[in-house]
C-alpha positions as CSV (number, residue, x, y, z in Angstrom):
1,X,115.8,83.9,108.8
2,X,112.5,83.3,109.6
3,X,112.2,80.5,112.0
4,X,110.2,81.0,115.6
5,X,108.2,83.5,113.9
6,X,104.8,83.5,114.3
7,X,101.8,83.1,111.5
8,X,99.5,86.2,111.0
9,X,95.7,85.8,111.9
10,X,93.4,87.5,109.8
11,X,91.2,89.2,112.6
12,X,94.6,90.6,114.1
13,X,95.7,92.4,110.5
14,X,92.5,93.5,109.9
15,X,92.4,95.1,113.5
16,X,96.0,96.4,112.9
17,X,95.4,98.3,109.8
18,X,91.8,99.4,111.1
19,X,94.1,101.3,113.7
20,X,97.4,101.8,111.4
21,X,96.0,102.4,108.0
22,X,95.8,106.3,107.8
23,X,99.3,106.8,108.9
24,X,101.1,104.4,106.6
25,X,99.4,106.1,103.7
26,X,100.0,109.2,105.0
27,X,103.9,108.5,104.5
28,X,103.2,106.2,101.7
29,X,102.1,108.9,99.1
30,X,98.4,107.7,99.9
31,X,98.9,104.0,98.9
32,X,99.4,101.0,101.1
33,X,103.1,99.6,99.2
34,X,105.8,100.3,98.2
35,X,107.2,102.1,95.4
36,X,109.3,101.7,92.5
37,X,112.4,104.1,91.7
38,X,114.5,104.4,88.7
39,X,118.0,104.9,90.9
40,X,119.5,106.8,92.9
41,X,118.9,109.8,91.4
42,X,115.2,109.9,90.8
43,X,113.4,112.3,92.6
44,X,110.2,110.7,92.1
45,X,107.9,111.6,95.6
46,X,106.3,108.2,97.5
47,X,103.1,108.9,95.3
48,X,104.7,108.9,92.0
49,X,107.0,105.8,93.2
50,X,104.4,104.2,94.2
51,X,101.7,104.8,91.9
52,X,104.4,103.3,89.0
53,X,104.3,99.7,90.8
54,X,100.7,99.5,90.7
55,X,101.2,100.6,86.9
56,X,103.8,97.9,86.3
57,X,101.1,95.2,87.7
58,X,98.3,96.9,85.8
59,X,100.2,96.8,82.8
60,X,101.3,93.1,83.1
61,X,97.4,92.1,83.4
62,X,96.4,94.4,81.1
63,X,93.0,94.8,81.3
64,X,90.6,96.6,79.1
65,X,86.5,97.4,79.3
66,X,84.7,94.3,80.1
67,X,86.8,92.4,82.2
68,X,86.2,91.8,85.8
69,X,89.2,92.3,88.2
70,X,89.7,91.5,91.4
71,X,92.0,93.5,94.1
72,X,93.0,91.1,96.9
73,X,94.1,93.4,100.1
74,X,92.7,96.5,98.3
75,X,93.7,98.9,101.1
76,X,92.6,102.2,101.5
77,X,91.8,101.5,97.2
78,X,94.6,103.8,95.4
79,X,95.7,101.4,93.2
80,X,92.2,99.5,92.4
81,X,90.8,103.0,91.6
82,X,93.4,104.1,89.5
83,X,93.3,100.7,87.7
84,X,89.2,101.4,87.2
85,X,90.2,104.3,85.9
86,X,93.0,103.7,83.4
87,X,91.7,100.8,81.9
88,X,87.1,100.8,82.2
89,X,87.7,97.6,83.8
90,X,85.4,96.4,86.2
91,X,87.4,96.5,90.0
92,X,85.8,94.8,92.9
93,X,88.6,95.0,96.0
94,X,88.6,93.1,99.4
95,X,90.4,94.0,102.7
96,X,90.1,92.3,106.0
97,X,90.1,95.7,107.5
98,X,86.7,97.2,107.4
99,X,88.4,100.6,107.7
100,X,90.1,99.7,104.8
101,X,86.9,99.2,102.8
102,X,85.1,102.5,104.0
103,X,88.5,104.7,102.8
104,X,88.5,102.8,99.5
105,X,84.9,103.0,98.7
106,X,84.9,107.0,99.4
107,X,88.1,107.2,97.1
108,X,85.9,105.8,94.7
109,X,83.0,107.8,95.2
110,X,85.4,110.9,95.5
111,X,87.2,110.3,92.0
112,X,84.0,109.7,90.5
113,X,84.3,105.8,89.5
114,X,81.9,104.2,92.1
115,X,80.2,102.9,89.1
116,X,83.5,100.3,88.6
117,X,84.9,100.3,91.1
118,X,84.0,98.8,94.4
119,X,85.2,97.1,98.0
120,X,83.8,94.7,100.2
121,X,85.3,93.4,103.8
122,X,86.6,90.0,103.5
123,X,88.9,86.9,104.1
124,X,91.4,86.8,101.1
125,X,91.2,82.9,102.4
126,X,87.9,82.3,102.3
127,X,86.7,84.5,99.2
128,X,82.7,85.1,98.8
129,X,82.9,84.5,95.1
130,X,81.7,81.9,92.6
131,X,84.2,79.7,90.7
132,X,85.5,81.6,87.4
133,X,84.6,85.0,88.7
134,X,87.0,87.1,87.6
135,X,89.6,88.0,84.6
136,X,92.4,88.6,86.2
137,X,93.7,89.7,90.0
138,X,96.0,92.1,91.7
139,X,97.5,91.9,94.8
140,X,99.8,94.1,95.7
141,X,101.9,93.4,98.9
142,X,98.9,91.4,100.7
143,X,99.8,87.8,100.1
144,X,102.9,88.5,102.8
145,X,100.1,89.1,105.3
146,X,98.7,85.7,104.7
147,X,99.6,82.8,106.7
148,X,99.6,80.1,104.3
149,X,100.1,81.6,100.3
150,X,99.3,78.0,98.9
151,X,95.9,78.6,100.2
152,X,95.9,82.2,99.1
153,X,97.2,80.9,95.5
154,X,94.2,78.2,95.7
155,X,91.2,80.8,96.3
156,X,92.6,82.9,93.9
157,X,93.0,80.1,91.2
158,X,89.5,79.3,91.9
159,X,87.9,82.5,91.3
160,X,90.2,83.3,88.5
161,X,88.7,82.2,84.9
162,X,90.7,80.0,83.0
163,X,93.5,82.3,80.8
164,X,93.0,84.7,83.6
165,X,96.0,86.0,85.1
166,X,97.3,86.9,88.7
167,X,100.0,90.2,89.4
168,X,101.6,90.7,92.8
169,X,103.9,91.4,94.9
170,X,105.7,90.2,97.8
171,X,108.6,90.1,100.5
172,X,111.3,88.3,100.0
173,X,114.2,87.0,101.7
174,X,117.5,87.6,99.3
175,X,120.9,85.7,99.5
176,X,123.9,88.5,99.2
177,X,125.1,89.3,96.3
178,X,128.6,88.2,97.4
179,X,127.7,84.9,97.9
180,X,130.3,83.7,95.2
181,X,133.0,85.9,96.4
182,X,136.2,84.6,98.4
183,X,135.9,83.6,102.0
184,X,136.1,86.4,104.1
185,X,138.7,85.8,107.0
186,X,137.8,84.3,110.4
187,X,137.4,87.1,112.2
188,X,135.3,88.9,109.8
189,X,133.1,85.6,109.9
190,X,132.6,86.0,113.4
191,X,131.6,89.4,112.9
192,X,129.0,88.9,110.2
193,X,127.6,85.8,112.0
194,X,126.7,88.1,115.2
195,X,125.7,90.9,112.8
196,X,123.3,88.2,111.1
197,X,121.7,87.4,114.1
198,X,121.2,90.8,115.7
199,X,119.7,91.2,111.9
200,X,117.8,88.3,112.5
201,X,116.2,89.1,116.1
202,X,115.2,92.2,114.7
203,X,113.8,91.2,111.6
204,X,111.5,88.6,113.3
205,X,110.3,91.2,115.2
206,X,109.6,93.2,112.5
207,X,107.6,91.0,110.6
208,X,105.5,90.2,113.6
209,X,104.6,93.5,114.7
210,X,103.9,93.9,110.7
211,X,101.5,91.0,111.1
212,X,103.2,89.1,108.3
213,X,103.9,85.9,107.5
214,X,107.7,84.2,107.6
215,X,110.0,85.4,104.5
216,X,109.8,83.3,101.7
217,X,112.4,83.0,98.6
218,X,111.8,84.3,95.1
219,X,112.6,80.2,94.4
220,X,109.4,78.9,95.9
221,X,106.7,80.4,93.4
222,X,107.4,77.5,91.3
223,X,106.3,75.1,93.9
224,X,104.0,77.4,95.2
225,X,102.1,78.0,91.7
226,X,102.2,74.2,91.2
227,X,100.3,73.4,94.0
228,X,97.5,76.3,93.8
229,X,97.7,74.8,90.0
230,X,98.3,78.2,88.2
231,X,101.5,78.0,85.5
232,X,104.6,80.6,86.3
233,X,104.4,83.8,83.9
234,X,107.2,85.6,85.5
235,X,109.2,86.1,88.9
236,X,111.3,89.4,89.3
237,X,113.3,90.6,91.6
238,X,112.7,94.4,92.2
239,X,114.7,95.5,95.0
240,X,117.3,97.5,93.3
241,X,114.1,99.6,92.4
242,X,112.2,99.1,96.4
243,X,115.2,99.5,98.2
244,X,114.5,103.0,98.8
245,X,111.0,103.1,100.4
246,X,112.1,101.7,103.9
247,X,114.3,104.7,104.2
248,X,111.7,107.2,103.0
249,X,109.3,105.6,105.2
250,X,111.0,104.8,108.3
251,X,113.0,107.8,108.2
252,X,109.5,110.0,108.1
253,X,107.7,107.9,110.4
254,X,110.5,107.9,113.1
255,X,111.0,112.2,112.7
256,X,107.1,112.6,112.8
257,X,106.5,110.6,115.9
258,X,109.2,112.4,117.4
259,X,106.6,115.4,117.8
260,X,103.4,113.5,117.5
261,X,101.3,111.0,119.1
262,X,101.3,107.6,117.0
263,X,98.4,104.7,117.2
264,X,99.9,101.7,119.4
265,X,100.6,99.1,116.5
266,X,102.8,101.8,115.0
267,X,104.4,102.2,118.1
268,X,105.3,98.6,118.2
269,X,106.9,99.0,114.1
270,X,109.2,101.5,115.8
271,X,110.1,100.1,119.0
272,X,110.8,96.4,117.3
273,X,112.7,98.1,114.1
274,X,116.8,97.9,114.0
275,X,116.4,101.6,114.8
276,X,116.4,104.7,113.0
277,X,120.3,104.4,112.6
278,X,120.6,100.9,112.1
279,X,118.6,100.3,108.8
280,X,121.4,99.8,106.3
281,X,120.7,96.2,106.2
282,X,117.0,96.8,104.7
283,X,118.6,99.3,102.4
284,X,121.8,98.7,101.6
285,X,122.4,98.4,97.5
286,X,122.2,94.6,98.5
287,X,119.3,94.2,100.6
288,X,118.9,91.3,102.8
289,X,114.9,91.6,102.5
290,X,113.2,92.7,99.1
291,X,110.5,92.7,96.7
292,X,109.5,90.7,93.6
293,X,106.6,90.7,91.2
294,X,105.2,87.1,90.7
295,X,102.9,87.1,87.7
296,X,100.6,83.7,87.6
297,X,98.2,82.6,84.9
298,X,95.6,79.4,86.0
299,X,95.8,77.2,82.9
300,X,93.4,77.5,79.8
301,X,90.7,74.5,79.2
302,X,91.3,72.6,76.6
């Protein structure tokens, strides 16, 4: 699904959300991800959805006063404020995109937690900390916009103090659900394989105009944790919760630019997308592309 697509470079995803990053919080209930519903019949608004993921990852590195926690790809800072907040923990966030850092740091001033919580520009890749910095780390949908997550897992290991523990998320490609079922017949083979690679086209244009890296599998934490040397917590599939932001968010970015002018790299989302009709196969009840949370923890001494 992913091959020919090309790797992200930091200076281009810091220039694309620099340009992008208003608008997708704007439809994003003023966070950068996505959220998490109940089913189908949770009302929750984008805010509330969203603002109970960055409580699920909060909650699985439960921190408390004292600790030291870093937010890798802190966005516009919704979720490393409200973890400052709900916890006295010490938050220091990073973005490559500079406008990223300046809406963070006046969310923090404007809730009044400027004291905890802060955000500095940088390269999630080449992190300006010392060794055994931090407690624990959050990243929440940022390690799809790198283009190698071994090296992301490696930095992060390396500022992370032994015992200290890793949350995120990220985009994954998902085998149907069917897999296991009977053959389908000929015909519908034929069909399906030139639905997969319309699917496919798209998709890869997607994720480029996204500036994100290929899809990876839920599988490859293992290996992926291995070589950053961190030990697997936990890997779970989401989707059946996520499925429903790319239709809340697609569908309200595609009616608002209907009447409105939209920034460029937005532009490009919209123009490379599978259309405003065609999403079913980003949110179908078996989506081909979803979300897991990957918890980490780098190994103890002794």
């Amino acid at each position: 699904m992913s091959t020919g697509i090309s790797l992200p470079k930091p200076e281009e995803v810091g220039a694309f959300y620099d340009a992008a990053n208003g608008l997708i919080a704007q439809f994003q209930g003023g966070s950068m991800h996505y959220g998490y519903w109940n089913g189908p019949e949770d009302d929750s608004t984008f805010e509330q959805a969203s603002d109970r993921l960055s409580d699920i990852l909060i909650d699985k590195l439960a921190p408390g006063p004292g600790d030291r926690v870093l937010d890798v790809g802190c966005g516009v800072g919704t979720p490393g404020v409200r973890l400052a907040t709900r916890t006295g923990a010490e938050l220091v966030g990073i973005s490559i995109s500079a406008r990223d850092v300046e809406l963070a740091n006046a969310r923090a001033e404007r809730e009044g937690c400027a004291d905890r919580a802060r955000f500095e520009h940088a390269n999630a890749l080449e992190m300006p900390f010392e060794d055994n910095s931090f407690d624990h780390v959050l990243a929440l949908e940022s390690i799809v916009h790198m283009p190698d997550r071994v090296q992301a897992l490696k930095q992060i290991a390396r500022v992370l103090r032994p015992g200290g523990s890793l949350a995120l998320t990220d985009f994954v490609e998902r085998p149907p659900a069917s897999a296991d079922l009977p053959k389908p017949s000929l015909l519908k083979r034929i069909q399906n394989s030139v639905v997969d690679k319309v699917q496919q086209a798209a998709l890869a244009k997607l994720i480029e105009s996204w500036h994100t890296a290929p899809l990876v599998r839920a599988a490859d934490y293992a290996s992926f944790a291995s070589a950053a040397g961190l030990d697997v917590v936990e890997v779970t599939d989401i989707s059946q919760h996520t499925k429903y932001t790319a239709h809340r968010f697609y569908g309200a970015v595609y009616e608002y630019a209907k009447h409105n002018e939209v920034p460029p790299e937005i532009k490009r989302i919209l123009q490379a997308g599978p259309g405003e009709k065609r999403l079913h196969w980003l949110i179908e009840d078996d989506p081909a592309v979803g979300v897991i949370v990957a918890v980490l923890r780098r190994p103890s001494q002794g």
